[in-house]
C-alpha positions as CSV (number, residue, x, y, z in Angstrom):
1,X,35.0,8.2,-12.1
2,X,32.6,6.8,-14.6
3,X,31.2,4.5,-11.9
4,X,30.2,7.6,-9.5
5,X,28.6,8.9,-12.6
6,X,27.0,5.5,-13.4
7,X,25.8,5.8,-9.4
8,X,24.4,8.9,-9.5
9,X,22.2,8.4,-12.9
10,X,20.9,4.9,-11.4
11,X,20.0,7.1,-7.7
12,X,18.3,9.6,-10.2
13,X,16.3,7.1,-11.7
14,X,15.1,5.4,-9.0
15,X,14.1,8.3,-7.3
16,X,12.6,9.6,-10.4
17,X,10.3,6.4,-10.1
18,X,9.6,6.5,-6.4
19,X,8.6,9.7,-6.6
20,X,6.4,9.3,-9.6
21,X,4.0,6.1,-8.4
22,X,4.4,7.8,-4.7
23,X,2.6,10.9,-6.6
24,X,0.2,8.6,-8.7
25,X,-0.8,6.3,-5.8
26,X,-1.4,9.2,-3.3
27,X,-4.9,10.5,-3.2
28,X,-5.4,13.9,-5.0
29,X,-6.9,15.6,-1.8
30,X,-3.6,14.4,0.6
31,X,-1.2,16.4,-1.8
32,X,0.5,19.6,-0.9
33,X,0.7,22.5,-2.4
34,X,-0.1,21.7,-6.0
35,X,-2.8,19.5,-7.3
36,X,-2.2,15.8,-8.2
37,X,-1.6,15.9,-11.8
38,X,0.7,19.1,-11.8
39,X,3.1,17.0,-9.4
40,X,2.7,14.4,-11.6
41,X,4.2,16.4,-14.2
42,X,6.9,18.6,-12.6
43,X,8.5,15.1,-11.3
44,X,8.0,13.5,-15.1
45,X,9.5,16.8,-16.7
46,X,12.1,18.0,-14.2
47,X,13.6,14.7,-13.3
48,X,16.2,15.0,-10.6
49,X,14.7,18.1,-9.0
50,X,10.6,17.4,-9.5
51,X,11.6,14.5,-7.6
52,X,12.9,16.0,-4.6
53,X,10.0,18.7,-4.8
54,X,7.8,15.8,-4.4
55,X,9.6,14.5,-1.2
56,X,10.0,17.8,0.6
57,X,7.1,19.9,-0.6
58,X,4.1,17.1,-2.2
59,X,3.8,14.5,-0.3
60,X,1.4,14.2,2.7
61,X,3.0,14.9,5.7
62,X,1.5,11.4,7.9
63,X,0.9,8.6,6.1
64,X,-1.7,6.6,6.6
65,X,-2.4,4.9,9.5
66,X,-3.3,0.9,9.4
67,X,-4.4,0.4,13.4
68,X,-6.6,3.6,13.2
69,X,-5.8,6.3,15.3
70,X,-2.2,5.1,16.8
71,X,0.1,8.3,17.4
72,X,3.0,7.0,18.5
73,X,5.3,3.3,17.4
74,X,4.9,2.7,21.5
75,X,1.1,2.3,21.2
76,X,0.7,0.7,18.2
77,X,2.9,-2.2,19.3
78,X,0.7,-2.4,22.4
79,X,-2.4,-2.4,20.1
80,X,-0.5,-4.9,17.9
81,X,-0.5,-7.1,21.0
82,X,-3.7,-6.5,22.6
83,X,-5.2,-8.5,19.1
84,X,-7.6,-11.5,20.4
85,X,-6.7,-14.2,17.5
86,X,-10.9,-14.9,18.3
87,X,-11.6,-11.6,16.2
88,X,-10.2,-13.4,12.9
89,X,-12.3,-16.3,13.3
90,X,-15.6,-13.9,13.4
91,X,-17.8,-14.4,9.9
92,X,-17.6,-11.7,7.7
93,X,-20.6,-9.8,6.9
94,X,-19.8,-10.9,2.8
95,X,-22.7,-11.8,1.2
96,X,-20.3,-14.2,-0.9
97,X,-17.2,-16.5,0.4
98,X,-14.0,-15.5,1.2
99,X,-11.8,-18.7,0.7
100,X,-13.1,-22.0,-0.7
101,X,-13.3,-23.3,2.6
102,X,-15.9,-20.9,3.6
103,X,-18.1,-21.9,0.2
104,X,-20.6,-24.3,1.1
105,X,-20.8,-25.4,-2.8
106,X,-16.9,-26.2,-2.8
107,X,-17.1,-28.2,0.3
108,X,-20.2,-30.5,-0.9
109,X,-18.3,-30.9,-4.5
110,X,-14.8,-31.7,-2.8
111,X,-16.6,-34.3,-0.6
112,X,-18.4,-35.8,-3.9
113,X,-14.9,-36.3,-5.7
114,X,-13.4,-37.7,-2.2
115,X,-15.9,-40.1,-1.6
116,X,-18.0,-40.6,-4.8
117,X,-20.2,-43.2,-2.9
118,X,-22.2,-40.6,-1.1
């Protein structure tokens, strides 16, 4: 018995903390029905059941989504791949370098300590 009591308090916990960095990292106009910091502390005050709250009644109802406007799984695995591996080898618009392989400084001072003739 004291490991399904030892369960339940580790399940509390880590819902407890799920629920608290899912409340901190959302933006404060995606909540629901109370604002940001108020859900931040029901779920730190009233752990077990601010938690839940959260799930069910806080959180935005669609998260986010990374290829843009995808509504279902089906099309974003057909956007997924319809990519053109071409479109990653496009310059950025950065006015500095992304790697040090794209820095034109990095490049001539790596071939100076290759070849130190030069």
């Amino acid at each position: 018995m004291v490991w399904l009591s030892g369960l339940i308090g580790l399940v509390s916990i880590v819902l407890w903390v799920y629920a608290f960095f899912d409340a901190l990292t959302t933006p404060a106009q995606e909540a629901r029905n109370l604002p940001k910091v108020l859900w931040l502390v029901v779920i730190a005050l009233f752990m077990p059941v601010g938690s839940i709250l959260w799930l069910f009644l806080g959180r935005p109802r669609k998260p986010a989504s990374v290829l843009g406007n995808a509504s279902s799984p089906a099309q974003a695995a057909a956007s997924i791949d319809d990519l053109d591996p071409s479109d990653f080898a496009k310059p950025s618009d950065s006015p500095h370098p992304l790697g040090p392989d794209d820095d034109p400084d990095f490049l001539r001072n790596l071939n100076r300590r290759i070849d130190p003739e030069d």
